[in-house]
Each structure stands twice: as structure tokens, then as C-alpha cells.
C-alpha positions as CSV (number, residue, x, y, z in Angstrom):
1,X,5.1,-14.9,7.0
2,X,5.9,-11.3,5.8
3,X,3.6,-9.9,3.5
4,X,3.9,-6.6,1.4
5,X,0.1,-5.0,0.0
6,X,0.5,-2.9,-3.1
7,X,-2.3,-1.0,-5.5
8,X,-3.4,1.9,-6.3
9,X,-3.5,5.5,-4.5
10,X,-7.2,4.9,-2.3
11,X,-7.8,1.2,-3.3
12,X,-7.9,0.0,0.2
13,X,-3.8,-0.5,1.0
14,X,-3.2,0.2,4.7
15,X,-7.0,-0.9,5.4
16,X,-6.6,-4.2,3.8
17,X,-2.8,-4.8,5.1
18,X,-3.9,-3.2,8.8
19,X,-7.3,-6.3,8.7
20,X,-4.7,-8.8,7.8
21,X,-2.6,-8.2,10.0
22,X,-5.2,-7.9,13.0
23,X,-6.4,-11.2,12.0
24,X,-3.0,-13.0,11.8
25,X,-2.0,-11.3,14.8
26,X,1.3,-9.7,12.7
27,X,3.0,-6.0,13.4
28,X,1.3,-3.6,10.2
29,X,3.8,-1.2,8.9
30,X,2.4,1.9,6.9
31,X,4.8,3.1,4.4
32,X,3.5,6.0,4.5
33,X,4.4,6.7,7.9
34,X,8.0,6.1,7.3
35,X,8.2,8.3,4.0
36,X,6.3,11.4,5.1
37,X,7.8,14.2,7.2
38,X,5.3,17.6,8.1
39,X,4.3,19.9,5.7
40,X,4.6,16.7,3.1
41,X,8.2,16.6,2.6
42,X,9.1,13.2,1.8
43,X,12.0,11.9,3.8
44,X,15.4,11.8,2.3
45,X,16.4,8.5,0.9
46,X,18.6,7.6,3.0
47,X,16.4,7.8,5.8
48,X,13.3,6.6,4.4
49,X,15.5,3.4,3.5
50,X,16.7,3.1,7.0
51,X,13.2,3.1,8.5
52,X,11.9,0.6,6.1
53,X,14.9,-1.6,7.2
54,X,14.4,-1.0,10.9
55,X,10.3,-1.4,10.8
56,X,10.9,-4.6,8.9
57,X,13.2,-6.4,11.6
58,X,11.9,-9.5,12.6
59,X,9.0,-12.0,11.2
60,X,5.3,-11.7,10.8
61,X,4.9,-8.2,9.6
62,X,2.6,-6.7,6.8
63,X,3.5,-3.9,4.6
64,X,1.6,-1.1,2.5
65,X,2.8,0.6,0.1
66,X,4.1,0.9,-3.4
67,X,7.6,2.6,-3.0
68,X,9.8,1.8,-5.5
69,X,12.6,3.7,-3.4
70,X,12.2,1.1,-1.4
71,X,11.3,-2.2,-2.8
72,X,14.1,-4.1,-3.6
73,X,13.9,-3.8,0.8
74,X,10.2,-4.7,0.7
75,X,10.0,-6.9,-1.8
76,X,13.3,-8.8,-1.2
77,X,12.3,-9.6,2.4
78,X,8.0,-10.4,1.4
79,X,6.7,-14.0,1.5
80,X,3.9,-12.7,-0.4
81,X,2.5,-9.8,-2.2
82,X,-1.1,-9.2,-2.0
83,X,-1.9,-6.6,-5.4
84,X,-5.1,-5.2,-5.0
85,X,-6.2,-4.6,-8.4
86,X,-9.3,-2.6,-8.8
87,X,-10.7,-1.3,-11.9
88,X,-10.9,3.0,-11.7
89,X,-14.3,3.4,-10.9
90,X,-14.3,1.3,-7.3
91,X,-10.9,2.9,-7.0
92,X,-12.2,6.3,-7.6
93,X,-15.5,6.0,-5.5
94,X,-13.2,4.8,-2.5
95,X,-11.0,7.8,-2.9
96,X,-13.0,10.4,-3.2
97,X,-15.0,9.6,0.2
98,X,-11.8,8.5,2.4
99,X,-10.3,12.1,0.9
100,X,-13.4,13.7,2.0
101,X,-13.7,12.8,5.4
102,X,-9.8,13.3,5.9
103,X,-10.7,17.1,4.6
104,X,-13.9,17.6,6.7
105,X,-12.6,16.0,10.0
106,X,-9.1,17.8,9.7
107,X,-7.6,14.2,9.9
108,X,-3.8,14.3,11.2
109,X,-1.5,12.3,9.2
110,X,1.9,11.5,9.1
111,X,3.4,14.1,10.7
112,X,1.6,16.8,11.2
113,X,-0.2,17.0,7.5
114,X,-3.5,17.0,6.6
115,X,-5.2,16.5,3.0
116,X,-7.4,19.6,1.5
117,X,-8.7,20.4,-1.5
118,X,-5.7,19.9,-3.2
119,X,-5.9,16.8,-3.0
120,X,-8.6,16.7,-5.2
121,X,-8.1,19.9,-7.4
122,X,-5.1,20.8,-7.3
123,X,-1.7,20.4,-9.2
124,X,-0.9,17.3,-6.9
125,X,-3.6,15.6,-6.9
126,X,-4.7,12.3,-5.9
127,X,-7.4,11.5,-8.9
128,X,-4.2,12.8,-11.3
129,X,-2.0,10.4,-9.4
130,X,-4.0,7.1,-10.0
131,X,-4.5,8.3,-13.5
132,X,-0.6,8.5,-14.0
133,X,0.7,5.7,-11.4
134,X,-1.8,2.9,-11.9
135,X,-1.2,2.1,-15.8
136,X,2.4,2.1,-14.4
137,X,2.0,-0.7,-12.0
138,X,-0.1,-2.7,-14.5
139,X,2.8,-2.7,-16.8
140,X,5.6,-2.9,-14.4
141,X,4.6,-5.4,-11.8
142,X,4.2,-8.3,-13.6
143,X,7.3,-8.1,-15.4
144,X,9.0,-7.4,-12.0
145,X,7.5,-10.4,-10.4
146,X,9.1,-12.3,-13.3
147,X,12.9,-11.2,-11.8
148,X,14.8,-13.7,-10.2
149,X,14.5,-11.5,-7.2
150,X,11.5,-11.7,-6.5
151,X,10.5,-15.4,-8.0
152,X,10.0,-16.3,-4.5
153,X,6.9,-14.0,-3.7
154,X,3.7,-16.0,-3.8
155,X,1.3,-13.7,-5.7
156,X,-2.0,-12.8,-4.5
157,X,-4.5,-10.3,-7.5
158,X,-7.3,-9.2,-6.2
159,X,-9.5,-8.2,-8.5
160,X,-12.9,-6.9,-6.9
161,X,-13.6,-5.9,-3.0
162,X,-16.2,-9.6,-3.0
163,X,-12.8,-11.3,-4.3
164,X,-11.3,-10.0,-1.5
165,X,-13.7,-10.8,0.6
166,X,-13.3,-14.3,-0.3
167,X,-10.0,-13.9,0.1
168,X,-9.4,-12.2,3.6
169,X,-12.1,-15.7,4.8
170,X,-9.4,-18.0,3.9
171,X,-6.5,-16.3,6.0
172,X,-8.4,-17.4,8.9
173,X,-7.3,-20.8,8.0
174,X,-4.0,-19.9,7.6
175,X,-2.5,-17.5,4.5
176,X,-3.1,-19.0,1.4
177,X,-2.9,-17.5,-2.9
């Protein structure tokens, strides 16, 4: 099975995809990881495109992000897409602390980057970024799904963190919509 985690900037992506991988026993890919170079340059395309197509060699792998650089790769290759779906305010709570603790703790991302205060005030930032990307996916998702290209994903919308909850319990038994 190769699943592919999408939703909004701080919804829970790369924890959700990293929990369902651990309990499936797959390889977890962070997009992320494969788009970022220090100082937040973004790879170039070519590149980037390259390491999705390397990292997704093989079976049994799940996948967060929400690159549309990349996701005729992603997609094209996914069993299933998971969307987590949350309305702004969980999304927002969730944000705000992971950004805060990356800020106080000097967390290292990819690379050699760290998050601070911009990411909350400034120009670039995150809070600005759901605002402006998740209307986007709302709209554009489901009339993606509908392409013949990706009829064959089996879609998974979660909704709430209980629904996903409820959710993540059933992969035990094996992955299921």
C-alpha cells in the first residue's frame, strides 16, 4: 500500500503520515525534507522531482505533503490519499504551539533552517499561508480526484482529530476508507 497525507500548513501532516506508517510498519517520506535546501531555498525542480522519484522506489511507503510540483509523482503512484480536513480554528491552535516550540527550542529543520518569528509575523507567514492555500485545496482537490489519473486513489477525509482517531484504530486491522 502507498499512501500520500495531504492538508493544511500545521494540521497534523508528517505526524499523522509518520503514526501511520510506524503502525503499518511502511518507510515515511517527508516532503518537506526533499523540497527544502538551508537558508529555505526550495530545491530546484528538477531536483526536488528527482528526490520524490528516488524516495518513492519501492512499496509500502507513506507520504506528506501537498506539492503540486510534484503530484502527478505522488499522486500517480498513491493507493490512497488520506486529506486531513480541519476546520481553521483546530488548525490554527495546532500551528501556533508546534511553531512555538520549534522557535523556543531552536528546532533544526530541513537543512539547516529554523522557524522564528516570521513565521508568525512576518511577510511569509505560516497563519497567511493557511489563509491563502487551504480554500485552494478545498476547491481544487475534489475536482482533481475526479481525473482519470487519479480515479484509482481510495479517498480518506478526515474531518476532526476524534475522526481520526477512529480512523488511525481501524488501520490496525489493516488500511481501510
Amino acid at each position: 500500500m502507498k499512501i500520500v497525507v495531504v492538508g493544511a500548513t500545521g494540521s497534523g501532516k508528517t505526524t499523522l503520515a509518520r503514526t501511520i506508517a510506524q503502525r503499518l510498519g511502511y518507510r515515511h517520506i517527508e516532503t518537506d525534507a526533499l523540497n527544502w535546501e538551508p537558508n529555505w531555498q526550495p530545491a530546484p525542480l528538477d531536483i526536488f522531482r528527482a528526490r520524490i522519484d528516488e524516495a518513492l522506489r519501492g512499496d509500502d511507503w507513506v507520504i506528506d505533503g501537498n506539492y503540486s510540483k510534484g503530484r502527478d509523482i505522488v499522486w500517480g503512484r498513491a493507493d490512497m490519499l488520506v486529506w486531513i480536513d480541519y476546520a481553521l480554528p483546530i488548525i490554527f491552535w495546532r500551528l501556533w504551539w508546534r511553531t512555538l516550540k520549534r522557535i523556543l527550542t531552536r528546532e533544526t529543520l530541513w537543512g539547516t533552517n529554523r522557524e522564528d518569528w516570521r513565521a508568525v509575523f512576518g511577510r511569509d507567514s505560516l497563519f497567511l499561508w493557511v489563509l491563502q492555500s487551504r480554500p485552494r485545496h478545498r476547491r481544487e482537490y475534489p475536482r482533481l480526484l475526479e481525473q482519470p489519473e487519479y480515479a484509482h486513489l481510495q479517498l480518506v477525509r478526515l474531518r476532526s482529530p476524534r475522526e481520526t482517531e477512529e480512523w488511525l484504530n481501524t488501520i490496525a486491522k489493516g488500511v481501510k476508507g
